[in-house]
N, C-alpha and C positions, 0 to 999 in steps of 0.2 A: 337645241336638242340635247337631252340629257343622254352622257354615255359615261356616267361614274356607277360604279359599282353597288348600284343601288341606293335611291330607290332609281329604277328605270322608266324610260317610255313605255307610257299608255296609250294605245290608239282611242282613237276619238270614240269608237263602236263602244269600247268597254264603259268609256266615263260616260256614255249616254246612257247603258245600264245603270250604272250607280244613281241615273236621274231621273229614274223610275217612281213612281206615289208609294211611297213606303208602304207598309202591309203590317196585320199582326202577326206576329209569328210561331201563334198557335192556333193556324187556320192551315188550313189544305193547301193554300197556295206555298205558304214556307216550306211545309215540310216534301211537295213536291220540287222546290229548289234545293232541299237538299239530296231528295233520292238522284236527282239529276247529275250530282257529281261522285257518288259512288263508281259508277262502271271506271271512271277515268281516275277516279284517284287511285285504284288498281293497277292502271295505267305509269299515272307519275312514280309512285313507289317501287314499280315493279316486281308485284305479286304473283308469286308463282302458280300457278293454277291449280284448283285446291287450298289454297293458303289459308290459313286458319289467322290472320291479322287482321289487324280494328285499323283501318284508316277512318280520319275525322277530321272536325275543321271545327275550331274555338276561336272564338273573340278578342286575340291576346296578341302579344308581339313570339319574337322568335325567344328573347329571350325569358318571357315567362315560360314558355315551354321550358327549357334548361331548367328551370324550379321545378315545374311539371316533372319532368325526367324523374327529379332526384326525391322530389317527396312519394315517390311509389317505388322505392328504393329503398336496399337493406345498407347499414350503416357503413361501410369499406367502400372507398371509391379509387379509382387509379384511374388520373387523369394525364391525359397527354396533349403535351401544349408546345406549340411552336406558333403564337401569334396572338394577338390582341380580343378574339373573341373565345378560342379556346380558354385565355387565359381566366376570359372573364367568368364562362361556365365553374371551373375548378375554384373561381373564389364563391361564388353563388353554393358551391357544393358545402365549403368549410364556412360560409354565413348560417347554415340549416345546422350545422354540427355536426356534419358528416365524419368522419376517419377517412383524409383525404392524402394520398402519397399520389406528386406527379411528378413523369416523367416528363424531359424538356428538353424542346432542339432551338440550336437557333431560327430566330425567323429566317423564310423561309426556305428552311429545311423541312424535313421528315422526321418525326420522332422512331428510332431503329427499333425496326420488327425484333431484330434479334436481342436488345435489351427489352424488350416488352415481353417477347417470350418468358425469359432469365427474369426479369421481377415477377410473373407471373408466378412463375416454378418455387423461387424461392421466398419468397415474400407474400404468398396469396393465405390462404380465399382471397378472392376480393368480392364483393355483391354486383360490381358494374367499372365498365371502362367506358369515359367519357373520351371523345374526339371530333375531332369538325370536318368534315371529307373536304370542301371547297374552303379553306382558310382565308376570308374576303382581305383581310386584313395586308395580306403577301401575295396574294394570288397561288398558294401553296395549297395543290392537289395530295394527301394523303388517299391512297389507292385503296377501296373498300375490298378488295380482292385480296389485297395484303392482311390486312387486320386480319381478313374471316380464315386466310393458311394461318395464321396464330391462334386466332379465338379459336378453332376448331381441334385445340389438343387441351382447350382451357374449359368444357362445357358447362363446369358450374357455375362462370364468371359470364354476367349480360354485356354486350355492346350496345352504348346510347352514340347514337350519330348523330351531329348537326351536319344536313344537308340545304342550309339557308342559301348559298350562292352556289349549289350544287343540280338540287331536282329542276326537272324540264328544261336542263339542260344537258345533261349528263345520265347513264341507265345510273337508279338505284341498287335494282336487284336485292331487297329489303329481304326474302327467303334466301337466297343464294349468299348471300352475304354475313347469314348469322345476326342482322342486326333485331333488335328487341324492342328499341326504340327510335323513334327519326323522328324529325320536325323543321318543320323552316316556315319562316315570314312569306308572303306573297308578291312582294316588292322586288325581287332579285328575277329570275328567270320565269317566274308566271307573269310579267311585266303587268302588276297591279300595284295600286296605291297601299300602302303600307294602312295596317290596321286589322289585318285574321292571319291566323298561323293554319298550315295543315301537318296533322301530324298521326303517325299509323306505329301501332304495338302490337308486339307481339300476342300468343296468349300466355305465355307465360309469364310475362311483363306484368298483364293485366291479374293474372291471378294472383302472382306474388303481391300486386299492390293493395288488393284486396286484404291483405293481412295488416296491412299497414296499418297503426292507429292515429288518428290525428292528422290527417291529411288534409283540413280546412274544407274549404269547401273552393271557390274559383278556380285553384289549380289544382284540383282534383282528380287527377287522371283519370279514376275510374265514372267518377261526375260527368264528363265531359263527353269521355269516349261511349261511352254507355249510352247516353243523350243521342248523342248522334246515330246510334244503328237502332235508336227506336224513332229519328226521324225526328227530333225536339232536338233542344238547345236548354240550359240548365240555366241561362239568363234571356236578357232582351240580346241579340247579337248583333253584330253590326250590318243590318240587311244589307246597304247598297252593296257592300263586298261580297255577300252572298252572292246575290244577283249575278255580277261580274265576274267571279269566280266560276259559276258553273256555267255561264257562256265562254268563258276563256277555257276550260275544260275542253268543252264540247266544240270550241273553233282546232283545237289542238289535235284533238282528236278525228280531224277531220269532217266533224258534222254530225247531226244528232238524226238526217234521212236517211242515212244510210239503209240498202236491203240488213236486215236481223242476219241472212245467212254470208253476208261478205261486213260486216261489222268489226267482229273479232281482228279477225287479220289486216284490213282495214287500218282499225286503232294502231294493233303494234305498228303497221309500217308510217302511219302518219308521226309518230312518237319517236321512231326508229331517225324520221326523216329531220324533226328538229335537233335533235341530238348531234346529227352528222354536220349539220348548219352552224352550229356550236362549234365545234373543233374545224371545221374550212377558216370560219372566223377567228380564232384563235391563230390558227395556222400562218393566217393572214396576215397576222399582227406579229409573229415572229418575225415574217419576214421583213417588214416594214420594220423593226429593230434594228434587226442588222443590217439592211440597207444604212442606216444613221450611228451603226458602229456601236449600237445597243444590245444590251440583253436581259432578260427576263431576270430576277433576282431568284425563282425556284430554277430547277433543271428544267430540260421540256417536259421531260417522263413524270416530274412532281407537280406539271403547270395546271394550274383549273383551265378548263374549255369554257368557261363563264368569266371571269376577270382576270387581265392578264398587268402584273407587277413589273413596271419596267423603272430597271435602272439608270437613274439621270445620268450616270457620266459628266459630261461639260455643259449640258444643258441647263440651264436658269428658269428652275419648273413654275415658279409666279409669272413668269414671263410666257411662257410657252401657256398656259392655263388661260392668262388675262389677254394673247394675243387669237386663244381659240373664240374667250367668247365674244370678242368684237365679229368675229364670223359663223356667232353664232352655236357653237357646241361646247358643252359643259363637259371639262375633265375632270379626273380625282387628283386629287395630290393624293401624296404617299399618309400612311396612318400610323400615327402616333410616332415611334421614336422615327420612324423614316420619314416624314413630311420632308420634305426639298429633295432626299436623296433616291427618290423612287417617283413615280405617278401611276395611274393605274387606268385601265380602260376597261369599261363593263361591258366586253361584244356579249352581251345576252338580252332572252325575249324576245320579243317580236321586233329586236332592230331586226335591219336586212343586208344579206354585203351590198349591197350597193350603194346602203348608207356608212357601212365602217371606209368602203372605199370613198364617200366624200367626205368625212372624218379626216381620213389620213393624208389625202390631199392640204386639205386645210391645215394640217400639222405640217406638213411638207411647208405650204406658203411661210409659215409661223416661224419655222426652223429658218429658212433660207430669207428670210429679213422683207419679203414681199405680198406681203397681206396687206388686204384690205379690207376698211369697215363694211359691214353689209348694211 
């Protein structure tokens, strides 16, 4: 059972979608799979009603989005980076030729509101501030709540958010948050196979991109987004992810019978209810830390509710890793400069605690030198 930080478990239901007889995809039957996930991608993003945003779903990974982002972008970027995929966005920014100034915390940390204000103030314009909300890398939550009390004295400066190990797991609130742009892979907390991104702009976003010259065409922001709210796709896409994506939507969402007039309220509380499932699970796994005299490498207040970064201490993480999977469960080691000094556990998706708790057992057996092969 896979519990690293992505890609995660797929229930059997989804991957039998994906084994569906392929279709063309400019027939009625596609473009009724895509209207099918509008209501709820509303949902994930957390549109405020009313919203005048383009959510969508492309072909691509998470991180051609992040190219996405920045080729519908004006030239000044200020990126904030505390972690290995942050860090990767802010070079993807200066490979396009962007005019890129970032700020940096240690991993994980939190890049400080109050120097993001101060480089805003005295160092701006800027066209946009890149950031990653769920930092996969550390398990470092930067809180969208924070950014948007700063972004909201900065109004002519956009906010791009990677929310990769963050949405349907965690609220967006994509209006309330100021953000202009968001995107993530479907592999982290929609617990799908890796291979379509979903991704929602502003319109502001979308109009300024519009000016843009030379935008290519694949990552074309406005290509893409545009395509999808007339129900097309600007290429062939990757159907079977279709498919699963807008039943994994619509399981999330509680179900696609609902009465029309108990629907609405309905969705939120079914949305509201994974989200809660997320942080018990997290919660969970704090505590199982410090039972073993561990602790998280962010604070709790900076920790993602989707991947939680725990510090090896005296632990021998090859060891603890190669004695889980004789029993069966796949860990993360730590990423990049932390491999051996951290490991990390993916409670999101459709695992369930009943599975983090035989998870944790089984790391309990592993710790305490009494495992055995299954």
């Amino acid at each position: 059972m896979l519990w690293i930080p992505g890609p995660t478990h797929v229930r059997p239901e989804l991957l039998q979608e994906m084994a569906r007889p392929t279709i063309c995809h400019r027939t009625k039957e596609m473009t009724d799979v895509i209207e099918r996930m509008h209501p709820h991608l509303n949902f994930a993003f957390g549109l405020a009603e009313g919203s005048t945003a383009h959510p969508a779903v492309h072909s691509t990974s998470a991180t051609g989005m992040m190219e996405a982002s920045l080729i519908g972008s004006g030239p000044r970027i200020l990126s904030l980076v505390n972690g290995a995929f942050s860090k990767r966005w802010a070079e993807i920014a200066q490979a396009l030729g962007k005019d890129v100034l970032v700020l940096e915390a240690e991993w994980g940390q939190v890049v400080s509101m109050e120097e993001l204000d101060r480089t805003l103030t005295e160092q701006g314009p800027f066209d946009a501030i890149t950031y990653v909300m769920s930092e996969t890398s550390t398990g470092t939550l930067t809180p969208p709540e924070d950014v948007a009390a700063v972004m909201r004295k900065h109004p002519e400066t956009m906010v791009f958010t990677d929310v990769v190990s963050a949405i349907a797991g965690r609220a967006i609130d994509f209006d309330a948050n100021g953000i202009d742009f968001a995107f993530a892979g479907v592999q982290k907390a929609f617990a799908l196979p890796p291979g379509i991104a979903v991704v929602c702009a502003s319109d502001r976003y979308l109009q300024k991109a519009k000016t843009i010259e030379n935008r290519g065409f694949y990552l074309d922001p406005v290509t893409f987004i545009e395509g999808h709210e007339q129900l097309k796709t600007p290429i062939t896409p990757a159907i079977p992810h279709y498919f699963a994506l807008a039943q994994q939507l619509e399981d999330i969402s509680g179900g696609k019978t609902l009465p029309a007039a108990d629907r609405h309220l309905r969705n939120e509380e079914a949305w509201a209810a994974r989200f809660a499932k997320h942080a018990r699970m997290q919660q969970r796994t704090i505590e199982w830390a410090a039972k073993h005299g561990l602790t998280l490498l962010p604070t709790e207040r900076e920790a993602s509710p989707c991947v939680s970064c725990i510090q090896s201490g005296e632990i021998h993480v090859p060891d603890l890793i190669a004695g889980l999977a004789k029993l069966g469960f796949t860990l993360g080691n730590g990423y990049g400069k932390l491999k051996n000094l951290t490991f990390r556990i993916g409670h999101m998706g459709d695992h369930t605690e009943e599975g983090l708790e035989a998870l944790l057992a089984a790391a309990d057996q592993v710790l305490n030198g009494n495992a055995a092969t299954v």
